[in-house]
C-alpha positions in Angstrom: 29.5 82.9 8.8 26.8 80.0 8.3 23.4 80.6 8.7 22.3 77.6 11.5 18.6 76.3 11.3 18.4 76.2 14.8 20.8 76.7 17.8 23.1 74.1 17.9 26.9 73.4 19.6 29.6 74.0 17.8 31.6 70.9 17.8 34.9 70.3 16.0 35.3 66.9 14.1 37.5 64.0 13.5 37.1 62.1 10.2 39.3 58.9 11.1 41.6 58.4 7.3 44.6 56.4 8.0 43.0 52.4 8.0 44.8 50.7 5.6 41.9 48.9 3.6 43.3 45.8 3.6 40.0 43.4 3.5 39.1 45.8 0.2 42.3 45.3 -1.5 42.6 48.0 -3.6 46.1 48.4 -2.8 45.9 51.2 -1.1 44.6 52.9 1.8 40.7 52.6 1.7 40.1 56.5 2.7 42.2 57.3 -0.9 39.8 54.1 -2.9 37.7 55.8 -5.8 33.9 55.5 -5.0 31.1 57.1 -7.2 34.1 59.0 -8.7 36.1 60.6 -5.5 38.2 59.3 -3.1 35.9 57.7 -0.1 36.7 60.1 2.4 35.9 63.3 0.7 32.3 62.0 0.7 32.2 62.0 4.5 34.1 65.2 4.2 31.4 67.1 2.7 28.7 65.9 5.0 31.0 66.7 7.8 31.4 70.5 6.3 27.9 70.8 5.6 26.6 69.9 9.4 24.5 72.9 10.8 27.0 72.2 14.7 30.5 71.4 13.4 32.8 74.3 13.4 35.9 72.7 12.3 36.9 69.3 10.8 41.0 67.3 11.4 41.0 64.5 9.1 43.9 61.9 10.3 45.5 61.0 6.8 46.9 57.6 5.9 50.8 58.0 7.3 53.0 59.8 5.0 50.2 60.4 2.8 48.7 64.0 4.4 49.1 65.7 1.1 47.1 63.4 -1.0 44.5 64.8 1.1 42.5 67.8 0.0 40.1 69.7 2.2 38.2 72.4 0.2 37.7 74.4 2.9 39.6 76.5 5.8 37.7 74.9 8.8 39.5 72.0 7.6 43.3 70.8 8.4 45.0 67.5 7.6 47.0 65.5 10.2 49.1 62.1 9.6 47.3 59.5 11.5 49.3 56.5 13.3 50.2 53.3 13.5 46.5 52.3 15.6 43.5 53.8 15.4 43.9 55.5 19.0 47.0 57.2 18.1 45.5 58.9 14.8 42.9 60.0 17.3 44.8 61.3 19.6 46.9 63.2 17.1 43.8 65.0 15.4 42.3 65.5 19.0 45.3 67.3 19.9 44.1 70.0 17.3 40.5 70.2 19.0 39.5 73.1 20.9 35.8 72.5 21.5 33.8 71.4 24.3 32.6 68.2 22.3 34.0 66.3 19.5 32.8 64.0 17.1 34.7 61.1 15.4 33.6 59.3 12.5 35.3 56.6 9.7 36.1 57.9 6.1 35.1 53.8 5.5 31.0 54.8 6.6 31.0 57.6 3.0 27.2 57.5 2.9 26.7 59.1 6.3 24.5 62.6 6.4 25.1 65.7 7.5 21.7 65.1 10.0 23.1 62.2 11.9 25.9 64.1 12.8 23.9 66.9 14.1 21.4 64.7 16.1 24.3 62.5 17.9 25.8 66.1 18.8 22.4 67.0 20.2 22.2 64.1 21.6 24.9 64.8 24.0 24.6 68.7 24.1 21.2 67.9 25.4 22.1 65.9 28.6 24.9 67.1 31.0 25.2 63.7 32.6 26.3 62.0 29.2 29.9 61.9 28.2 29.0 60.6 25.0 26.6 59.2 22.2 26.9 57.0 19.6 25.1 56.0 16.0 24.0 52.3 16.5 21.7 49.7 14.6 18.9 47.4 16.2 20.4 43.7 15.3 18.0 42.0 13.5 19.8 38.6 13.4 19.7 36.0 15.8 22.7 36.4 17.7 24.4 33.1 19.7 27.5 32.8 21.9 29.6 30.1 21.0 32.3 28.2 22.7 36.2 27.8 21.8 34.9 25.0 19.9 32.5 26.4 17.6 29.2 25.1 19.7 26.4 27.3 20.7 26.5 28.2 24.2 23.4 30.4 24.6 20.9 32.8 22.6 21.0 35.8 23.0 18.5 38.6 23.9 19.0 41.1 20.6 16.2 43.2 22.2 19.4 44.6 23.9 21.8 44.6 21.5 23.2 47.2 19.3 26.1 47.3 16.6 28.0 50.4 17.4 28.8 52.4 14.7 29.9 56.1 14.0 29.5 58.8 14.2 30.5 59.1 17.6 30.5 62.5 19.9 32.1 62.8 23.7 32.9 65.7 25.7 36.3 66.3 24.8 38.1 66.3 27.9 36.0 63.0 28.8 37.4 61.5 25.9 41.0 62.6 26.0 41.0 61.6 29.6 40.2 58.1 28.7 42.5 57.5 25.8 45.0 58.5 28.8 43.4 56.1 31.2 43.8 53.4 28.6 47.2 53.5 27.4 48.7 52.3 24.4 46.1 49.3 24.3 44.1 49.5 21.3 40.7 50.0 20.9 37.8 49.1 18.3 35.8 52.4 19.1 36.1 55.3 21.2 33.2 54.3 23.0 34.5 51.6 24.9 37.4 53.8 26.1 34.9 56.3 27.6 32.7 53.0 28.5 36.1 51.7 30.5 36.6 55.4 32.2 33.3 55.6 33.6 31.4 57.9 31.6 27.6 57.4 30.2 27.4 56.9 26.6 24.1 56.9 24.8 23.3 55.6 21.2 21.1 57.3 18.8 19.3 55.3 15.9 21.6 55.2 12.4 20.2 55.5 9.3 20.0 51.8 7.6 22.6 53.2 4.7 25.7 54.1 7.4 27.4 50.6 7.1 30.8 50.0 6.6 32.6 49.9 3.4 34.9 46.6 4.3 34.6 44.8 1.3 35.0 45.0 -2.8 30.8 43.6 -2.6 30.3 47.0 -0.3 32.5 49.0 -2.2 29.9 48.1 -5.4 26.4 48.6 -2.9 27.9 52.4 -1.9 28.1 52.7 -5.1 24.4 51.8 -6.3 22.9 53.6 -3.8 25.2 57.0 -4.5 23.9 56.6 -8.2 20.5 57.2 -6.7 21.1 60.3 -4.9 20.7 63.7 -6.5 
């Protein structure tokens, strides 16, 4: 058994596997792409396994690929993800027994094991939330524009935030809104719960969580991984 720093949830986790990396063309799916010397996901993996309130990890695997997968540990199993992001979701939450559950994106490696834990807080802490979210302030000037490409208004970033992931729910809040939404696809699982009617809050994300979309992120993951001890 772990030794926990401080009493904390147990919450099971999905690491989300199966995009197809397209934009990064490698070739193949972006979870699988070499970075720093692994494959991306098993970076996320190990700060997923090494957070003080996740009891068990599901990682939805690129389709047909779940054996090119390796866990390293027995809180973790392997499912094949499908053909939208929803349906790996659902197919990993299907193995989730917990009272919350946390989702996060193989393609965000440099994430730690602390965010995890303080978005799970987050919504452990508060019985009228149904989930939380890691999001950035936007420091850009953000404009709405018309079909046409003309700005229509500024504005206000003050209340703006890029969602990101992690992202933790209640678990029967969350399968209750993938239900509620249907096959319709979804960017995040936020929105789904948004759509339902739950409360999410967002918790601040460290400045090093982005996205690894590109061949010019893949190299700045990288870098900043040949800083770390």
């Amino acid at each position: 058994m772990r030794c926990r720093k401080q009493q904390l949830p147990d919450a099971s986790a999905i690491l989300a596997a199966a995009g197809s990396g397209e934009r990064l063309g490698a070739g193949e799916p972006k979870a699988l792409v070499e970075l720093a010397g692994r494959p991306m996901y098993e970076w996320s993996l190990d700060a997923l396994q090494g957070a003080e309130s996740i009891g068990g990890v599901v990682i939805a695997a690129p389709p047909g690929m779940a054996d090119q997968i390796l866990v390293g540990d027995e809180r973790t199993r392997v499912v094949e993800g499908g053909g939208t992001r929803t349906e790996s979701v659902l197919n990993a939450l299907a193995l989730c027994e917990s009272e919350l559950v946390l989702i996060h994106d193989a393609a965000r490696p440099l994430v730690t094991s602390a965010l995890f834990d303080q978005v799970i807080e987050r919504v452990a802490s508060d019985s009228s939330l149904a989930g939380a979210i890691a999001a950035s302030a936007i420091h850009d000037t953000v404009k709405q524009v018309s079909d046409d490409g003309l700005i229509a208004a500024t504005i206000d970033r003050s209340t703006l935030r890029a969602a990101e992931t992690p992202q933790v729910f209640r678990t029967a809040a969350l399968r209750e809104a993938i239900e509620s939404a249907g096959a319709g696809e979804a960017t995040d699982e936020a929105m789904l719960v948004e759509a339902a009617g739950g409360s999410v809050a967002t918790v601040e994300s460290d400045q090093e969580n982005f996205k690894v979309t590109t061949p010019a992120d893949l190299e700045r993951a990288a870098a900043i991984f040949a800083t770390r001890p």
